[in-house]
N, CA, C and O atoms as CSV, one atom per row, in Angstrom:
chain,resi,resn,atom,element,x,y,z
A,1,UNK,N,N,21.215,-20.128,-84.527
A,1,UNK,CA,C,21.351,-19.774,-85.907
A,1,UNK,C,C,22.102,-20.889,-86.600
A,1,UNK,O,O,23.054,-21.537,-86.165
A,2,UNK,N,N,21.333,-21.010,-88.055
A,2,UNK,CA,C,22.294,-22.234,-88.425
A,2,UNK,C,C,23.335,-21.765,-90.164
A,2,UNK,O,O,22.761,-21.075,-91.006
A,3,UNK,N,N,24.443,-22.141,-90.354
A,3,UNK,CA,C,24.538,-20.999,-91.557
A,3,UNK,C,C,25.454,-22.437,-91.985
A,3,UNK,O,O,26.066,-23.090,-91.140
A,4,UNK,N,N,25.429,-22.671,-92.973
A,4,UNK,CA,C,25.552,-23.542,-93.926
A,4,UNK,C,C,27.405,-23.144,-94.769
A,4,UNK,O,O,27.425,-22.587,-95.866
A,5,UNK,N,N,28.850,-23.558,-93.997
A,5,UNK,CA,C,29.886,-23.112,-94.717
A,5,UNK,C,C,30.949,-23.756,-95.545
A,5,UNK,O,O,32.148,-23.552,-95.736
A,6,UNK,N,N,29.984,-24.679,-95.996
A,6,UNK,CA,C,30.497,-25.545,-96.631
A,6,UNK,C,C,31.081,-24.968,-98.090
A,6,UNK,O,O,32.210,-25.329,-98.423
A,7,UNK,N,N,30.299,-24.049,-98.985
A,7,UNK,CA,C,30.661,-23.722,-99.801
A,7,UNK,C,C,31.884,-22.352,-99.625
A,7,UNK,O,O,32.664,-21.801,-100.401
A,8,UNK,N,N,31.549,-22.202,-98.223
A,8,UNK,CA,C,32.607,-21.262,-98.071
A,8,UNK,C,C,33.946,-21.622,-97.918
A,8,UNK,O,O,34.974,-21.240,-98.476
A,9,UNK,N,N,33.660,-22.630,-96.841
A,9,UNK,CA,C,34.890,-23.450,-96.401
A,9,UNK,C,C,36.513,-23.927,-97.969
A,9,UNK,O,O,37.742,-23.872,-97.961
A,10,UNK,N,N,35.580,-24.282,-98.872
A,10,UNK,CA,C,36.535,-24.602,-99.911
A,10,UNK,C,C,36.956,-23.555,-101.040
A,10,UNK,O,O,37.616,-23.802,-102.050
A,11,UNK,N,N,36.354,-22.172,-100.588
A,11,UNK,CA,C,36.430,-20.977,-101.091
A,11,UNK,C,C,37.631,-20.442,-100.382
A,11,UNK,O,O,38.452,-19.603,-100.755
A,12,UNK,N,N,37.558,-20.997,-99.475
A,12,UNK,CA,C,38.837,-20.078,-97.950
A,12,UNK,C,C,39.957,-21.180,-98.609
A,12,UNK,O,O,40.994,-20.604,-98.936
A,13,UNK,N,N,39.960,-22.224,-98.796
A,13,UNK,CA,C,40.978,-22.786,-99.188
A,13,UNK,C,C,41.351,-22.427,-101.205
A,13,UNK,O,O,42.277,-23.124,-101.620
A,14,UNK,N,N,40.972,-21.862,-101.843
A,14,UNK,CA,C,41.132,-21.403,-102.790
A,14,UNK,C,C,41.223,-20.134,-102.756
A,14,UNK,O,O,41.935,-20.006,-103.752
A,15,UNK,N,N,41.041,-18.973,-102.346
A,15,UNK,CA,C,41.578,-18.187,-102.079
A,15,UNK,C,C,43.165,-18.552,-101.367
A,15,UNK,O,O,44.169,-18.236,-102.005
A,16,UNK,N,N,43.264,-19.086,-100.304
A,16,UNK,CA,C,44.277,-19.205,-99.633
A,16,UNK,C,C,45.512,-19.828,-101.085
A,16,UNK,O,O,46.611,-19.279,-101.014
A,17,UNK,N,N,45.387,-20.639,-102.020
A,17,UNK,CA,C,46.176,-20.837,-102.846
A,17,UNK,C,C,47.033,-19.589,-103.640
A,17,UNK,O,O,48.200,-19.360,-103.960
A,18,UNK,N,N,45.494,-18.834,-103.768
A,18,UNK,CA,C,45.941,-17.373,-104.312
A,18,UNK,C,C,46.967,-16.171,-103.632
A,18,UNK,O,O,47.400,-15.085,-104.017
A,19,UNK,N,N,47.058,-16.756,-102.768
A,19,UNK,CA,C,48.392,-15.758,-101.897
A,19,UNK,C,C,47.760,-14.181,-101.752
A,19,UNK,O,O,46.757,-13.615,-101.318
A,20,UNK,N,N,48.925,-13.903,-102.356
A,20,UNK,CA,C,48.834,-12.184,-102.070
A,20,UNK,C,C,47.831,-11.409,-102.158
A,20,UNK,O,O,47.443,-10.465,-101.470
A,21,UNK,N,N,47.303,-12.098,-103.436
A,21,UNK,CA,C,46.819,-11.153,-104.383
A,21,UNK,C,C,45.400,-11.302,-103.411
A,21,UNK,O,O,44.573,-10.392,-103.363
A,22,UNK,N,N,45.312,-12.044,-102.971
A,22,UNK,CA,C,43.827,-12.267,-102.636
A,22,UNK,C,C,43.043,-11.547,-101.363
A,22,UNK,O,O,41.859,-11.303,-101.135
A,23,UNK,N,N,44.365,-11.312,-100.600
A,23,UNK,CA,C,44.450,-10.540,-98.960
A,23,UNK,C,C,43.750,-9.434,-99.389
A,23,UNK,O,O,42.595,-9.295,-98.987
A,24,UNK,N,N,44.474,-8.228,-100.492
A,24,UNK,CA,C,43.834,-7.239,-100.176
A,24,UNK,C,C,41.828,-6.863,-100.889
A,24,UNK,O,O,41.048,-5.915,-100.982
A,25,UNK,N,N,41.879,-8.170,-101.170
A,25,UNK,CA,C,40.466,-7.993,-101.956
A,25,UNK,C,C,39.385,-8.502,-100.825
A,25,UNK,O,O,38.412,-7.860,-100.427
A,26,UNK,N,N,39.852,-9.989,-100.349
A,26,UNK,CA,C,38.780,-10.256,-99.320
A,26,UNK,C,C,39.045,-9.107,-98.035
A,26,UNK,O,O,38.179,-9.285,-97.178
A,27,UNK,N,N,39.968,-8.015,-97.672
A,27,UNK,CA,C,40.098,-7.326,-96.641
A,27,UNK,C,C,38.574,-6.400,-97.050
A,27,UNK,O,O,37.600,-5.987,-96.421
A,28,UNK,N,N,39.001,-6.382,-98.327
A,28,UNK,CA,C,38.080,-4.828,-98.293
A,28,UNK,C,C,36.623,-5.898,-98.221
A,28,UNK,O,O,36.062,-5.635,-97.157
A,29,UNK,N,N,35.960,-6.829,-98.868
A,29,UNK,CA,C,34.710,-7.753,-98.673
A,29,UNK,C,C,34.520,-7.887,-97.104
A,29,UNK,O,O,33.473,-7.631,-96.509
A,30,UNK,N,N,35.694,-8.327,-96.536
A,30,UNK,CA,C,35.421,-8.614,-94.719
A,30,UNK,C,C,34.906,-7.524,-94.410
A,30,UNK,O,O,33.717,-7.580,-94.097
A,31,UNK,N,N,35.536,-6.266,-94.385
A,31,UNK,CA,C,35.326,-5.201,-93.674
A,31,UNK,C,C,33.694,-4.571,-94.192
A,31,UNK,O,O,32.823,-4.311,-93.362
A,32,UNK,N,N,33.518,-4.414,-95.524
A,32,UNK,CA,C,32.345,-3.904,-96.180
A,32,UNK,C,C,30.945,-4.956,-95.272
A,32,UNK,O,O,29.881,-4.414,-94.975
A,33,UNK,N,N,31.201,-6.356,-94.972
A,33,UNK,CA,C,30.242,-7.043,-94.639
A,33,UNK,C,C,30.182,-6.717,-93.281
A,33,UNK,O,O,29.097,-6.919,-92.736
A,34,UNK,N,N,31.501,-6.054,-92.306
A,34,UNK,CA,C,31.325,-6.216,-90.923
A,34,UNK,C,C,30.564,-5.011,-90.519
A,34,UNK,O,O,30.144,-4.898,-89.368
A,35,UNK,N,N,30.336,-3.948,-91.586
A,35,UNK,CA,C,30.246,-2.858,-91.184
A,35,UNK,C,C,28.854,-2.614,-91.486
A,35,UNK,O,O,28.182,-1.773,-90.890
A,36,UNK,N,N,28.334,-3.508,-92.608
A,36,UNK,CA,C,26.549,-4.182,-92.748
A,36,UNK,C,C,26.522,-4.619,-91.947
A,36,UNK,O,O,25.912,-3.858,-91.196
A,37,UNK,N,N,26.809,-5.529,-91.395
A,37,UNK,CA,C,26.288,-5.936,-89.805
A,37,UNK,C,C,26.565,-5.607,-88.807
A,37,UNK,O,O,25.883,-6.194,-87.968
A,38,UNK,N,N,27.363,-4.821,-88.322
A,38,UNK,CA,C,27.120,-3.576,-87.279
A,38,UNK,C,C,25.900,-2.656,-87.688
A,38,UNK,O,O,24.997,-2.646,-86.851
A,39,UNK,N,N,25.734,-2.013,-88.623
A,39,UNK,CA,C,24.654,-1.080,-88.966
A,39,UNK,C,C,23.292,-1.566,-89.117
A,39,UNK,O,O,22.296,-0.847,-89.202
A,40,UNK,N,N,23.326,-3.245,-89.152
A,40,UNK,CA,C,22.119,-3.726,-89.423
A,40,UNK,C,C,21.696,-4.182,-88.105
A,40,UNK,O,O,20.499,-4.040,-87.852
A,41,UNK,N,N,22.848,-4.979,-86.743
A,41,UNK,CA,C,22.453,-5.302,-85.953
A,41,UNK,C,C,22.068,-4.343,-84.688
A,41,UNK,O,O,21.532,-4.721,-83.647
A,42,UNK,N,N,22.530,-2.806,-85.073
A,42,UNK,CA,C,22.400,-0.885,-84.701
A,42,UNK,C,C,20.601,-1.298,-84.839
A,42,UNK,O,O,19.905,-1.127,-83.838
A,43,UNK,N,N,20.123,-1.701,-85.812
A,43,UNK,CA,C,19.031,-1.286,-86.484
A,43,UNK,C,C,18.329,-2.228,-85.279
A,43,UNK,O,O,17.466,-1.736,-84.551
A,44,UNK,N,N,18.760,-3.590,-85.134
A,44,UNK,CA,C,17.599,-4.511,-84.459
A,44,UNK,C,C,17.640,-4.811,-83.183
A,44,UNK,O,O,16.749,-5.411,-82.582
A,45,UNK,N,N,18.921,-4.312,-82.597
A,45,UNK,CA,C,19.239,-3.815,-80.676
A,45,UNK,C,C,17.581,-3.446,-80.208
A,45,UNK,O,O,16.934,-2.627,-80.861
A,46,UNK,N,N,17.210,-3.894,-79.447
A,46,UNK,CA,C,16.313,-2.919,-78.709
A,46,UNK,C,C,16.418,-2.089,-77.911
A,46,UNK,O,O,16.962,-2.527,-76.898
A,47,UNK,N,N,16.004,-0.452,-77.824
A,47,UNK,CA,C,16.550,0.287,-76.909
A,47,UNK,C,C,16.085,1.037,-76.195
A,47,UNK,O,O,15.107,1.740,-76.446
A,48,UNK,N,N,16.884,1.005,-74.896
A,48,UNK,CA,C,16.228,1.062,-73.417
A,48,UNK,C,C,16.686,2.452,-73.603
A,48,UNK,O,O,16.073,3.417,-74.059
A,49,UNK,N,N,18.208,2.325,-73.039
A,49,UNK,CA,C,18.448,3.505,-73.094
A,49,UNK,C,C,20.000,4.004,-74.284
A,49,UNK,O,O,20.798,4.936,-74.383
A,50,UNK,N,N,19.824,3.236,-74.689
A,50,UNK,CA,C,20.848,3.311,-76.184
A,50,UNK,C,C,21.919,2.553,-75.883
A,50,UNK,O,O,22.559,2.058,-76.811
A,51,UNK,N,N,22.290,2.336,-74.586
A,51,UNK,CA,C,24.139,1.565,-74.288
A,51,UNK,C,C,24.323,0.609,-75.295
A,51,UNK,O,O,25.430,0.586,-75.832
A,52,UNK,N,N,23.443,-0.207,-75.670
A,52,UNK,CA,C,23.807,-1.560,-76.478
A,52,UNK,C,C,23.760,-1.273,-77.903
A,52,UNK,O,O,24.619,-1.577,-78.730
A,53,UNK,N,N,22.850,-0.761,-78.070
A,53,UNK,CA,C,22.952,0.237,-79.575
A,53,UNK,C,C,24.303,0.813,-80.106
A,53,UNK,O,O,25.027,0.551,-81.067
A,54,UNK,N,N,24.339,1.783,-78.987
A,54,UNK,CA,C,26.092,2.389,-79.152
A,54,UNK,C,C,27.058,1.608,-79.100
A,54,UNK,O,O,28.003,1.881,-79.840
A,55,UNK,N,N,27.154,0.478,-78.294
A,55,UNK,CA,C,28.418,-0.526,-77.976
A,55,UNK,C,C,28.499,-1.483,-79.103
A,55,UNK,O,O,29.545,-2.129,-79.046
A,56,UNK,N,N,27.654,-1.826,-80.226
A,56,UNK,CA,C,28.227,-2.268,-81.208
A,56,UNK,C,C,29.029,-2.006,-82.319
A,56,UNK,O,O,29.148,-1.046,-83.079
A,57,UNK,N,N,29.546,-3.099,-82.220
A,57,UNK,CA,C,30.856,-2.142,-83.292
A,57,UNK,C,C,31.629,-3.917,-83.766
A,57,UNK,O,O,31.368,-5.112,-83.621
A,58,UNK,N,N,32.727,-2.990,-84.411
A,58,UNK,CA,C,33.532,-4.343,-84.960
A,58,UNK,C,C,35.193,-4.046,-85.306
A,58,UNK,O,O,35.487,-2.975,-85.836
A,59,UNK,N,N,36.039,-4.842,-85.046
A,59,UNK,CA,C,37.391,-4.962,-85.557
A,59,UNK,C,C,37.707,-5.719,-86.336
A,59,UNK,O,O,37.299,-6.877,-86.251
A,60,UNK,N,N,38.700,-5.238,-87.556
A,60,UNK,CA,C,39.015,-6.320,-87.967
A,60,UNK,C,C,40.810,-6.892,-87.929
A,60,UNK,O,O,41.484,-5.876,-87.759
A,61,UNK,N,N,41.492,-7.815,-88.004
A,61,UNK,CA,C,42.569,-8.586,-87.710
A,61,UNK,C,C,42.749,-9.079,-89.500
A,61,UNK,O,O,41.884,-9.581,-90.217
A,62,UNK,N,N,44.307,-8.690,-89.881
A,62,UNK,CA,C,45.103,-9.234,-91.076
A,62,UNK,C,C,45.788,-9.942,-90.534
A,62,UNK,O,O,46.633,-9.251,-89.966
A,63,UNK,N,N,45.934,-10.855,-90.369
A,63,UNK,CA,C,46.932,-11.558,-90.244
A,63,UNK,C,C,47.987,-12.264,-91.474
A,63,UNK,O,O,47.519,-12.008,-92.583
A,64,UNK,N,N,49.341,-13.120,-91.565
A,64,UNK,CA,C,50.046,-13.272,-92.846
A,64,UNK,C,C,49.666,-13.767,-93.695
A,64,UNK,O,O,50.471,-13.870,-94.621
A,65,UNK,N,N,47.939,-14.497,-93.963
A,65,UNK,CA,C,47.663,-15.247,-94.492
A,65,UNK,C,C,45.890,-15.124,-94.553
A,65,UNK,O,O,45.340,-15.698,-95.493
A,66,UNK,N,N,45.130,-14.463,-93.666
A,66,UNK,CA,C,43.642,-14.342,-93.008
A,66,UNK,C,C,43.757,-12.840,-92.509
A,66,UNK,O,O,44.646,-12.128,-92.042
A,67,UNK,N,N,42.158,-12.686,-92.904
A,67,UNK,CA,C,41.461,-11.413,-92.658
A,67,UNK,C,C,40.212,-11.688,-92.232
A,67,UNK,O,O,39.237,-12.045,-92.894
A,68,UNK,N,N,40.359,-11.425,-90.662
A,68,UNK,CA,C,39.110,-11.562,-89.905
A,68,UNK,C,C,38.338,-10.607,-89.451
A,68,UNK,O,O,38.761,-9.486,-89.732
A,69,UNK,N,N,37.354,-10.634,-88.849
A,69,UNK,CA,C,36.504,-9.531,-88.147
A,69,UNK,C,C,35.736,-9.814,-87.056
A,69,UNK,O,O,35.247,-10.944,-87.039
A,70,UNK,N,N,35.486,-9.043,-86.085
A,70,UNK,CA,C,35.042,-9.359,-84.782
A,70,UNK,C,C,34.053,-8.511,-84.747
A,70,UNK,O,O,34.414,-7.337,-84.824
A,71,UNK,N,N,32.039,-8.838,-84.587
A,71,UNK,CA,C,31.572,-7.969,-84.748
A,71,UNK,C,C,30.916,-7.858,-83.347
A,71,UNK,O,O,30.852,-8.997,-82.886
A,72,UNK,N,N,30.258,-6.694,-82.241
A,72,UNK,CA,C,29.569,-7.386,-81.842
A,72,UNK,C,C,29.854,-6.105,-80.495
A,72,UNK,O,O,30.840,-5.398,-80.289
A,73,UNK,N,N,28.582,-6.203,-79.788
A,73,UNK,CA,C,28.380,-5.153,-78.819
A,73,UNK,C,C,29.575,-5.607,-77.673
A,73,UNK,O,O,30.001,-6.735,-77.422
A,74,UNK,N,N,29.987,-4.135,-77.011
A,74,UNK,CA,C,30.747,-4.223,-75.798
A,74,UNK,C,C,29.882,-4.315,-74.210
A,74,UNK,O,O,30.224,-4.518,-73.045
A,75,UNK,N,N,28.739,-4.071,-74.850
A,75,UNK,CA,C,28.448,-3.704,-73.260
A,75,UNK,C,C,28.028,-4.998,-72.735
A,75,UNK,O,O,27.524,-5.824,-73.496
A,76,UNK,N,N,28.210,-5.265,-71.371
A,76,UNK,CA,C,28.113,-6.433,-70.341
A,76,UNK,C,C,26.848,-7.542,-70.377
A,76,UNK,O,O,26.758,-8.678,-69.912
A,77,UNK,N,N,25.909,-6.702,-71.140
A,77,UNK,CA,C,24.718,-7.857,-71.035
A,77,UNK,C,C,24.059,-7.820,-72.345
A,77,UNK,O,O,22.847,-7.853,-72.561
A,78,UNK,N,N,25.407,-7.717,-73.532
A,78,UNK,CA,C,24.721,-8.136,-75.018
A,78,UNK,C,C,24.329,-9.422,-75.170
A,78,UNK,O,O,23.288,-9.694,-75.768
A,79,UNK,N,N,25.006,-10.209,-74.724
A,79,UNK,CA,C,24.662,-11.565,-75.014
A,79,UNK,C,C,23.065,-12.235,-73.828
A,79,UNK,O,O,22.301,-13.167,-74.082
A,80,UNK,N,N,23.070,-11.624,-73.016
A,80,UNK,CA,C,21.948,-11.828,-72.589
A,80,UNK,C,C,20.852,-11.166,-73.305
A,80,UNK,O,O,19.776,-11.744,-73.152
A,81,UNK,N,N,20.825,-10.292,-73.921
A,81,UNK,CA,C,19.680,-9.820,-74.887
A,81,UNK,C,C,19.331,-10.909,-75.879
A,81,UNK,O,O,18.272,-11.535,-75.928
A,82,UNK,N,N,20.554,-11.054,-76.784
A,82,UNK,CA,C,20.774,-11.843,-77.688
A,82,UNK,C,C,19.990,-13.156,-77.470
A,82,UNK,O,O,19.168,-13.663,-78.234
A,83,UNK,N,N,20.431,-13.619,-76.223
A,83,UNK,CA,C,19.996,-15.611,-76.227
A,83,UNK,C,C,19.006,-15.392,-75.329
A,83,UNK,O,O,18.161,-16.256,-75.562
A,84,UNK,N,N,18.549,-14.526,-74.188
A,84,UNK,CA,C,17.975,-14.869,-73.073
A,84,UNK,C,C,18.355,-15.196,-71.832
A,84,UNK,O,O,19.576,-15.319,-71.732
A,85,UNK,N,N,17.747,-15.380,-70.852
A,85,UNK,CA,C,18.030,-15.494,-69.305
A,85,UNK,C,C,16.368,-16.625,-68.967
A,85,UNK,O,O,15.409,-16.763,-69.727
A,86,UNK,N,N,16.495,-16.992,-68.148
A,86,UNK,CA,C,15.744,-17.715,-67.259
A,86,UNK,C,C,14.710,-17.143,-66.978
A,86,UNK,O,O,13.649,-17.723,-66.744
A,87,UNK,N,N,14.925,-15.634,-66.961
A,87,UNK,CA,C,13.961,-14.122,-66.689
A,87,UNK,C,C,13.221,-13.889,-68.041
A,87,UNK,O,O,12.027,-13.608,-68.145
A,88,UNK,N,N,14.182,-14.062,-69.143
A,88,UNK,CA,C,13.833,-13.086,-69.646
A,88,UNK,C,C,13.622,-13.562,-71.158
A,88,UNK,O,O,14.319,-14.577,-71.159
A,89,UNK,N,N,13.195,-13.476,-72.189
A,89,UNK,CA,C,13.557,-14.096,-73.917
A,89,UNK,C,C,14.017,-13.292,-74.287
A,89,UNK,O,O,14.083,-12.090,-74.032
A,90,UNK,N,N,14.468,-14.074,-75.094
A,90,UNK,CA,C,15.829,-13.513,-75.929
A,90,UNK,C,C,15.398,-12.140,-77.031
A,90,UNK,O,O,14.196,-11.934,-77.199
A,91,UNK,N,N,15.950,-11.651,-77.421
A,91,UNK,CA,C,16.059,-10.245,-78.437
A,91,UNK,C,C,17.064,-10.683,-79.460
A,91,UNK,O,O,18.163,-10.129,-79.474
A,92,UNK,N,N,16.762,-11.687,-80.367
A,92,UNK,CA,C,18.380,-11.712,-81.358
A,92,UNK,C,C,18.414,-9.969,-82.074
A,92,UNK,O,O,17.456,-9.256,-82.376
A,93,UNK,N,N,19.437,-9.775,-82.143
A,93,UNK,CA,C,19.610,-8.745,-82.759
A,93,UNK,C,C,21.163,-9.276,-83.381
A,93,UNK,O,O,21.553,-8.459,-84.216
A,94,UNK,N,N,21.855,-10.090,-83.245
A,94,UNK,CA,C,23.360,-10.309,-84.019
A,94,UNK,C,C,23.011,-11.397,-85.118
A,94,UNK,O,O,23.487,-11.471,-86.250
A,95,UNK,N,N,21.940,-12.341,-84.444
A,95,UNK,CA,C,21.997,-13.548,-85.720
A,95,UNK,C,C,21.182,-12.816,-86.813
A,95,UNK,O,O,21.611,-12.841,-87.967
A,96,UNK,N,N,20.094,-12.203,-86.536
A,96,UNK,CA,C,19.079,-11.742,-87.615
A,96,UNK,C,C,20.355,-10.662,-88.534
A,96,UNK,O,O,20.495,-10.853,-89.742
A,97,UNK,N,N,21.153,-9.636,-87.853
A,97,UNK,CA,C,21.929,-8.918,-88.838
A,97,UNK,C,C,22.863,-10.005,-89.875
A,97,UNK,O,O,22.930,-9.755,-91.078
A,98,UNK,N,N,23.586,-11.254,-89.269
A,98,UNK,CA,C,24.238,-11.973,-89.849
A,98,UNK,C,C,23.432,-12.431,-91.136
A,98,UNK,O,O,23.765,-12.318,-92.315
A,99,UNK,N,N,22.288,-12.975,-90.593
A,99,UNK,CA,C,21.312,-13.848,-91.481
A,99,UNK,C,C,21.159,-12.882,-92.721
A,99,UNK,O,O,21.494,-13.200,-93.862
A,100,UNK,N,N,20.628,-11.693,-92.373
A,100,UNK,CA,C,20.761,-10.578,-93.631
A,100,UNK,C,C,21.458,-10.103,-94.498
A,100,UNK,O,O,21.150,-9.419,-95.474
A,101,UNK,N,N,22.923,-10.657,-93.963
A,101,UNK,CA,C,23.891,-10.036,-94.795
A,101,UNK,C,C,25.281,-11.418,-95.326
A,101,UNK,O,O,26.336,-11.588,-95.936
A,102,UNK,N,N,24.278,-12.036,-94.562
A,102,UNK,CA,C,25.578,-13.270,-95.255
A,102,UNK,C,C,25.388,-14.238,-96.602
A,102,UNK,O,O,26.329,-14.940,-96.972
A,103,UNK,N,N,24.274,-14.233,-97.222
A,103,UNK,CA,C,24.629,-13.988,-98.968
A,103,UNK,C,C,25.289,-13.093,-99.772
A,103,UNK,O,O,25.852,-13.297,-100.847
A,104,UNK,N,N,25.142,-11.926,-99.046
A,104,UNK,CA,C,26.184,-10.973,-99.850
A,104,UNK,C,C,27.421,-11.116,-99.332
A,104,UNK,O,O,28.069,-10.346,-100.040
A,105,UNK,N,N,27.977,-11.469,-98.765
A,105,UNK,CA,C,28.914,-11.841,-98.456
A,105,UNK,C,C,29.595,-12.767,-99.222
A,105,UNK,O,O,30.590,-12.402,-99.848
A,106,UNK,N,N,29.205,-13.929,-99.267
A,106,UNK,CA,C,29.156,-15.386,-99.841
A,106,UNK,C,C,28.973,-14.956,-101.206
A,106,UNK,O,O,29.895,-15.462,-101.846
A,107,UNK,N,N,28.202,-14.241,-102.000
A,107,UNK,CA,C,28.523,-13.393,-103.322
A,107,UNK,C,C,29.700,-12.479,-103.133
A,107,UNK,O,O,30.365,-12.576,-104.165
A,108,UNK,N,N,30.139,-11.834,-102.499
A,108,UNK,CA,C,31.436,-10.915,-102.946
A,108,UNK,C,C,32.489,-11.639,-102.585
A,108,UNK,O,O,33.546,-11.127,-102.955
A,109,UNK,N,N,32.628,-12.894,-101.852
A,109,UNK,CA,C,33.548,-13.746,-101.758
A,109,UNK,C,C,33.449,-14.526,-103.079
A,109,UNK,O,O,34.416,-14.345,-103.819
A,110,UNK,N,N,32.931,-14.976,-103.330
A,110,UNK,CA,C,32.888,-15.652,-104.685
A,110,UNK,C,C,33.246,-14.572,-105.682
A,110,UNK,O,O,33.968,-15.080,-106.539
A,111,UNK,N,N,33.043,-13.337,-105.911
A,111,UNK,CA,C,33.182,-12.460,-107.467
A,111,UNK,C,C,34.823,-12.537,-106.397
A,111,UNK,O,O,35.559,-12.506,-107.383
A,112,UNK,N,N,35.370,-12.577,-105.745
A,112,UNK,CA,C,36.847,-12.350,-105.288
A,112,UNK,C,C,37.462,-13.914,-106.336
A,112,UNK,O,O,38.331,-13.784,-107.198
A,113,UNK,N,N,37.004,-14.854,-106.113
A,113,UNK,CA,C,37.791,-15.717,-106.250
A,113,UNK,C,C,37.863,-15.885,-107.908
A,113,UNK,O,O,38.677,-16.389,-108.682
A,114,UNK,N,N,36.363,-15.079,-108.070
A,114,UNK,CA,C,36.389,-15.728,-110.028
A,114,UNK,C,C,37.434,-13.908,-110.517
A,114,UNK,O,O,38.350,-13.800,-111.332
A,115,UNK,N,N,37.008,-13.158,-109.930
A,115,UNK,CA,C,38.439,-12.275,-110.074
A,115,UNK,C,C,39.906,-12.530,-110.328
A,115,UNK,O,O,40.543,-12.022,-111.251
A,116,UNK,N,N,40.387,-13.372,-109.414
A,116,UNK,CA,C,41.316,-14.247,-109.231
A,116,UNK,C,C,41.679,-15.701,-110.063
A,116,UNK,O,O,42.634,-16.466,-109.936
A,117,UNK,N,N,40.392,-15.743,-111.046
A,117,UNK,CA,C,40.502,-17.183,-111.530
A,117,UNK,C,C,40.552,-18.069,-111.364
A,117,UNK,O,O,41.034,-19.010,-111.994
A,118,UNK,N,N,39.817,-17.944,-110.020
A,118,UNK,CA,C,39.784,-19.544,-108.858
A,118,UNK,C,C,39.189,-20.531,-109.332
A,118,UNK,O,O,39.114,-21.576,-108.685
């Protein structure tokens, strides 16, 4: 997957100028996008017998300055679905949810910063 973060990259550093104010706005954007792509990458799992379906999920991390998110199945052989095996081709089901939902993203990060007067 290839995703282009350049325009993001200098968005994270303008926000980051904005301090406080800015944490609790991109929290709620992180979380709203992690939870589209859990529900979207729910949608494109293929399923055997549901384990990988069910095991996706996501956390997210505030830290004093960053608000991250971790999205992404628990069970033992997501990532072999995902990329493939020697056996087997691959099933993306995480890049295609990303790919779907990361303009809106990249739009509600941006209405954050012109919020902010970035």
């Amino acid at each position: 997957m290839d995703i282009d973060l350049s325009e993001l990259n200098s968005l994270t550093v303008d926000l980051g100028k904005a301090g406080e104010k800015a944490l609790p706005l991109a929290r709620r954007v992180i979380q709203k996008s992690a939870a589209d792509i859990k529900r979207d990458a729910q949608v494109f799992a293929p399923v055997d017998t549901g384990n990988l379906r069910s095991s996706i999920g996501y956390e997210t991390h505030e830290l004093a300055s960053a608000v991250t998110a971790e999205i992404g199945p628990t069970a033992s052989y997501g990532h072999f679905v995902e990329f493939g095996t020697s056996r087997m081709g691959p099933h993306a089901y995480m890049g295609p949810a990303l790919d779907r939902n990361g303009y809106s993203f990249e739009k509600a990060m941006a209405a954050v910063a012109k919020a902010l007067d970035l």
